[in-house]
N, C-alpha and C positions, 0 to 999 in steps of 0.2 A: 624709402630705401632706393637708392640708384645703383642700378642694372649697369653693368660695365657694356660696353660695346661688343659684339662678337671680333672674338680675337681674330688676328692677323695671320696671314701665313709668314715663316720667315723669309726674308727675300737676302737672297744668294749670290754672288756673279755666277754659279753655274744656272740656276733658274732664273735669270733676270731678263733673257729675251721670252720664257715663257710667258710672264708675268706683263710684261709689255704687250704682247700681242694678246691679252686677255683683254686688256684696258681697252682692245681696239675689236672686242669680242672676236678674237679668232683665238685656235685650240691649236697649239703648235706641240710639236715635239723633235727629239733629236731624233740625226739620221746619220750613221757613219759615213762618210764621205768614201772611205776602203769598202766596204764591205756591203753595204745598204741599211743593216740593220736598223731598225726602226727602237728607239728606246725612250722611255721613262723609268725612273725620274733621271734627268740629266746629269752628266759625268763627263770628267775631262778625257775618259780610257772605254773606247767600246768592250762592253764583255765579250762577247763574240769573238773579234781579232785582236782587240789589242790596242787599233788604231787610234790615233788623239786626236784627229779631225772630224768634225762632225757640222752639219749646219743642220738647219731648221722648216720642216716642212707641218706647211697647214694641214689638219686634219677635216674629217667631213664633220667631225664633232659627235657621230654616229657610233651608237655601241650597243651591247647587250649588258643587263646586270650578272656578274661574277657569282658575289655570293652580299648578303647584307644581311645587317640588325636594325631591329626598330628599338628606338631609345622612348622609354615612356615616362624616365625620370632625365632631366638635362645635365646631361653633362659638363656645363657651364653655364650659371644665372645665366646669362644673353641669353641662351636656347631657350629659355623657360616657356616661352611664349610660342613656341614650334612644338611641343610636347603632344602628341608625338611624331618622332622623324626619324627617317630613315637616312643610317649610312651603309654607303655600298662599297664595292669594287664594281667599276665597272668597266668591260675588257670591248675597249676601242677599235674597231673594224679595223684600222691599219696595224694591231697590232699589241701596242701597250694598256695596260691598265693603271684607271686612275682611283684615288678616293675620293667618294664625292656624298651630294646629298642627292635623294630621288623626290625631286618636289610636282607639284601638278595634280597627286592624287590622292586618293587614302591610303594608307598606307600598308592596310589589310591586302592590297590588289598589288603589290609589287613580289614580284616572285622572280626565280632564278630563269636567265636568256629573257626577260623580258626588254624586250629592243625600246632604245630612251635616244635621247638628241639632246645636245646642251644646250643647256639656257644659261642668262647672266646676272649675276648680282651686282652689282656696283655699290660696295661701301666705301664711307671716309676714307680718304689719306690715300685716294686715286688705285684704291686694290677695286680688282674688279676678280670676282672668284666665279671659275667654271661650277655649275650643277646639271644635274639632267631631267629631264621631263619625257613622260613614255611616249613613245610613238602612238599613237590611236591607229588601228588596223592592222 
């Protein structure tokens, strides 16, 4: 049997400078140029004011876990072989929260405010996908 690849994110003009700056392992998000707000996922209209200007500022990659599930059947052949794993929220020191995976440990030991830092995947077809790994200490 052949195992499909793990699927793709879909790639956007409004996510496409996030998704470049991943290739280059850095963890960007928008920032409204009016107002500061810091946001994910990206949008041509801040919620906040309103404003349509926004540019892109690096993140330290640094967060705490929101809230998560441990998957112990895969939710896609590809995963099969990660059984089991953890998907999270995980709410980004500057601010936004992302969806991710929590890899590095077992997955009994991931609990909620457990502080993680991104790590990076690099799959085919030049996606490079943010995940996170706990802090130790």
């Amino acid at each position: 049997m052949t195992v499909p690849g793990k699927p793709s994110p879909r790639l956007d003009a409004d996510a496409a400078p996030f998704w470049e700056a991943c290739r280059s392992h850095r963890l960007q998000v928008q920032r409204c140029t009016a107002c500061g707000q810091v946001r994910w996922p990206p949008a041509f209209l801040c919620p906040r004011c309103h404003g349509r200007d926004a540019d892109w500022v690096t993140c330290s990659g640094k967060g705490r876990v929101y809230s998560f599930v441990v998957y112990h059947k895969a939710f896609h052949p590809a995963f099969e072989g990660d059984v089991p794993y953890v998907v999270a929220i995980v709410a980004l020191d500057e601010g936004p929260c992302l969806v991710s995976n929590i890899v590095g440990c077992d997955p009994s030991r991931v609990h909620c405010e457990m502080p993680v830092q991104v790590t990076w995947e690099d799959r085919p077809n030049r996606i490079t996908v943010p995940l996170f790994r706990p802090i130790d200490g």
